[in-house]
C-alpha positions in Angstrom: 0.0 0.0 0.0 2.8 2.4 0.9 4.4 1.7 -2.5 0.9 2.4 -4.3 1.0 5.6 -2.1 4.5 6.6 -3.4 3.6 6.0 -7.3 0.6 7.8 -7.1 2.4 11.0 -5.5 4.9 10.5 -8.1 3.1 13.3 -10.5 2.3 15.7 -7.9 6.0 15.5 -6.4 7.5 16.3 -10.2 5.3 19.0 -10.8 6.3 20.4 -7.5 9.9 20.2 -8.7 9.9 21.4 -11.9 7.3 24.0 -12.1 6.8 24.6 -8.1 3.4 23.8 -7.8 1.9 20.8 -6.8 -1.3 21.3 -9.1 -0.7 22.8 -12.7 -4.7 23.2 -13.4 -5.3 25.1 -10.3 -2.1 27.0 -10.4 -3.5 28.3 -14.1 -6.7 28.8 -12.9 -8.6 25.7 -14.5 -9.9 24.8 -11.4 -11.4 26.3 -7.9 -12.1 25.3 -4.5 -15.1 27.3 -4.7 -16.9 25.4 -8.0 -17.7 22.7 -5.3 -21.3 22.2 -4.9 -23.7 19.3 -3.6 -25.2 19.6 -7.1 -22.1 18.6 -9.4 -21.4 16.1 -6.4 -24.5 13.9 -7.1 -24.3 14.5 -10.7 -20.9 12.7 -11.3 -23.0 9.3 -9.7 -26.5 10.0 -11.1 -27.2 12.9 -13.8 -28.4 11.7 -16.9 -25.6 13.2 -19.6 -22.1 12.9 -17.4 -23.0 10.2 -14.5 -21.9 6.3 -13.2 -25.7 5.4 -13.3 -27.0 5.9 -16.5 -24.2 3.8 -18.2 -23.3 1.7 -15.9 -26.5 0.7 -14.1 -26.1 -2.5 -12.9 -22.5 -2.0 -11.4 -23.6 1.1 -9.9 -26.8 -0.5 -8.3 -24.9 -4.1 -7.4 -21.9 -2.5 -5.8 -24.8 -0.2 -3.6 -26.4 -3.9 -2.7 -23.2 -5.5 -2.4 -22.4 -2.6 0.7 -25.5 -2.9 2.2 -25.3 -7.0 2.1 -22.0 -6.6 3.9 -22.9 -3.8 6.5 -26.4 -6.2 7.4 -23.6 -9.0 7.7 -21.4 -7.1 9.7 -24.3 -6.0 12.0 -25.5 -9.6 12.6 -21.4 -10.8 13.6 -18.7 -8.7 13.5 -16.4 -11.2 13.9 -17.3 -12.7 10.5 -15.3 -10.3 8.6 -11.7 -9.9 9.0 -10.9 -6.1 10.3 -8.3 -5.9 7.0 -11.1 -6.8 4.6 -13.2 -4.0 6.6 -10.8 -1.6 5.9 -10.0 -1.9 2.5 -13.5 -1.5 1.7 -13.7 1.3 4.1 -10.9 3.0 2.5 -12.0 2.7 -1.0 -15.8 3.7 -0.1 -14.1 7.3 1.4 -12.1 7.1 -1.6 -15.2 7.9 -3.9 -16.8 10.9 -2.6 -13.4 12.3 -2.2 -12.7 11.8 -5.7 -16.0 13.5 -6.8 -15.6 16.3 -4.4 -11.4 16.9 -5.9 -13.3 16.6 -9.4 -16.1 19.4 -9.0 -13.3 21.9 -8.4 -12.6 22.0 -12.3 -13.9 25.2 -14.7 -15.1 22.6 -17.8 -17.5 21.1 -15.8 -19.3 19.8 -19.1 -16.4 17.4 -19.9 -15.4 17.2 -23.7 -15.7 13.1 -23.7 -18.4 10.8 -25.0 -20.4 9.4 -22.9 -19.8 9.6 -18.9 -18.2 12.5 -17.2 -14.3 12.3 -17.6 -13.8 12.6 -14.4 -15.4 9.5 -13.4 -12.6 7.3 -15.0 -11.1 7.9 -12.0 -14.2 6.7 -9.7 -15.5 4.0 -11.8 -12.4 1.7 -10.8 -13.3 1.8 -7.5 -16.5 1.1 -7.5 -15.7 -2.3 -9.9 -12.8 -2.8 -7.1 -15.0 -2.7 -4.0 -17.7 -5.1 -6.0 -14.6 -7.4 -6.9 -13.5 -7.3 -2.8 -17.0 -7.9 -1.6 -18.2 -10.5 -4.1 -15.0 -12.5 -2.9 -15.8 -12.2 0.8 -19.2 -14.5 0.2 -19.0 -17.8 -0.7 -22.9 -18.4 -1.4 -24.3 -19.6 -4.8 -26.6 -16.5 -4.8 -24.3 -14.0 -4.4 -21.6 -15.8 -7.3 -24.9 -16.1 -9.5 -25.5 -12.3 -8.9 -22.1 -10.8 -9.4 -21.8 -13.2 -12.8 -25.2 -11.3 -14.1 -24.1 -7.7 -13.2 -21.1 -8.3 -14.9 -22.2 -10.1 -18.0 -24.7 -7.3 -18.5 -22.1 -4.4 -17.5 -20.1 -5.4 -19.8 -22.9 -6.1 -22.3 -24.0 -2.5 -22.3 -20.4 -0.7 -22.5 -19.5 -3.0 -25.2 -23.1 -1.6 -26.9 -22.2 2.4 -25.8 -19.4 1.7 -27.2 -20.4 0.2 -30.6 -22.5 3.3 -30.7 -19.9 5.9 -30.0 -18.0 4.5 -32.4 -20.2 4.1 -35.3 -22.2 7.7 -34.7 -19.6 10.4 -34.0 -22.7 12.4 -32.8 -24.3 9.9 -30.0 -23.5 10.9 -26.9 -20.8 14.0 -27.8 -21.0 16.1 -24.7 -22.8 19.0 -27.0 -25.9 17.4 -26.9 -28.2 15.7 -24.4 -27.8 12.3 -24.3 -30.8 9.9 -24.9 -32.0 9.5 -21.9 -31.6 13.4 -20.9 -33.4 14.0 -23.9 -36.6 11.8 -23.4 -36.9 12.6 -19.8 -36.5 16.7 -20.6 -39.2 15.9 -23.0 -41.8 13.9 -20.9 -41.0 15.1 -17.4 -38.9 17.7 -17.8 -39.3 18.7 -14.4 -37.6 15.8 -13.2 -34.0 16.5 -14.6 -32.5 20.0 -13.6 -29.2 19.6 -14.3 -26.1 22.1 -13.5 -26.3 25.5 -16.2 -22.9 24.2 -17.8 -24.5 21.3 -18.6 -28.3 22.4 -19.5 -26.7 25.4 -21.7 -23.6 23.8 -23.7 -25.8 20.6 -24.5 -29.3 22.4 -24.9 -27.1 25.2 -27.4 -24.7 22.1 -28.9 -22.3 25.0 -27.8 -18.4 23.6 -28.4 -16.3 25.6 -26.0 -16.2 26.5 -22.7 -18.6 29.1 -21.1 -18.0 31.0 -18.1 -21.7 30.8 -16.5 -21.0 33.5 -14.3 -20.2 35.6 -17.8 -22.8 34.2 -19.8 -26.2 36.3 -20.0 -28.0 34.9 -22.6 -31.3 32.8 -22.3 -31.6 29.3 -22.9 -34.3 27.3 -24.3 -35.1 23.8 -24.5 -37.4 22.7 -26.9 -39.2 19.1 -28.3 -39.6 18.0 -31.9 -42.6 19.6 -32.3 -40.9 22.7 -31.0 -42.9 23.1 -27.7 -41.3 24.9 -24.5 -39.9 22.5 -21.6 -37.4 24.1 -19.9 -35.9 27.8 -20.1 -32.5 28.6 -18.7 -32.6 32.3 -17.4 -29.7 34.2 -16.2 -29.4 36.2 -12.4 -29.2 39.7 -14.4 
């Protein structure tokens, strides 16, 4: 563990060294301490254009029931789970949330990528290394059953994203709302309220950057049949 430790401070330690700080974006400005909101938090697990859930469903949901399986078995005896095992998982559960919070410091909020936020390629791992650690801790039929179903349709629906991304240059580029955005803003568009980076770049198909503190403009989503369901109005 102390090596990983070491390897992973390896960047921070040569950036110190050669340009003095220990963060090049946030010494240029690319990121702030004060972008940090409960909003872009949940949105890197659950918003439907940049989050875990709405492309990786079944690992987001099975690792959620494989952590409460273990905290019920751990309530019953907890003896029956060594204290190393404990915390590992421990670790890597704290490991998540401060991973999104680090992440919702950056300006580009609206990442530039296909598909899920950029920034969780740094989250998703650990969410596929705590199910690995917990599906190894039981030795039932059901839970082996379970974890081989999860996975066969995880990896089912990124090979299918995928496929998609690859064949369509437009599905799912980060200027437009994805599919599932795009039906729920048109049904119950009251249901999806997403941050204004995300609602104007995608809802504009805008390809830069926007400072939404500069940005006065009005923003208007509208169905096929060109009906009003959601209006992005600026403070002044």
């Amino acid at each position: 563990m102390i090596i990983s430790i070491f390897f992973a401070l390896l960047p921070l330690l040569f950036y110190f060294i050669k340009f003095g700080t220990f963060n090049m974006i946030y010494q240029i400005g690319a990121a702030n301490i004060d972008n940090f909101s409960l909003l872009r938090l949940q949105e890197l697990f659950i918003d439907l254009n940049i989050g875990v859930f709405p492309y990786l469903p079944f690992l987001f949901i099975g690792t959620l029931f494989f952590l409460f399986l273990l905290l019920f078995k751990l309530f019953k005896n907890k003896k029956s789970i060594s204290k190393d095992h404990i915390i590992t998982i421990l670790g890597l559960c704290l490991t998540i949330p401060l991973e999104a919070a680090l992440s919702t410091f950056t300006l580009n909020w609206n990442h530039g990528t296909n598909g899920p936020s950029r920034y969780n390629i740094w989250i998703i791992p650990v969410f596929i290394f705590i199910f690995v650690e917990i599906c190894l801790l039981y030795k039932s039929k059901f839970i082996n059953i379970l974890s081989s179903v999860i996975t066969i349709f995880t990896v089912i629906i990124t090979g299918c994203y995928a496929y998609l991304i690859i064949s369509n240059n437009n599905f799912m580029k980060p200027i437009y709302h994805s599919p599932l955005a795009t039906f729920v803003l048109n049904t119950y568009p009251h249901l999806y309220n997403p941050s204004p980076e995300i609602f104007i770049i995608r809802t504009g198909n805008i390809n830069k950057n926007i400072d939404i503190s500069q940005f006065n403009e009005v923003m208007v989503y509208k169905d096929k049949k060109g009906d009003c369901k959601k209006v992005y109005i600026p403070k002044s």
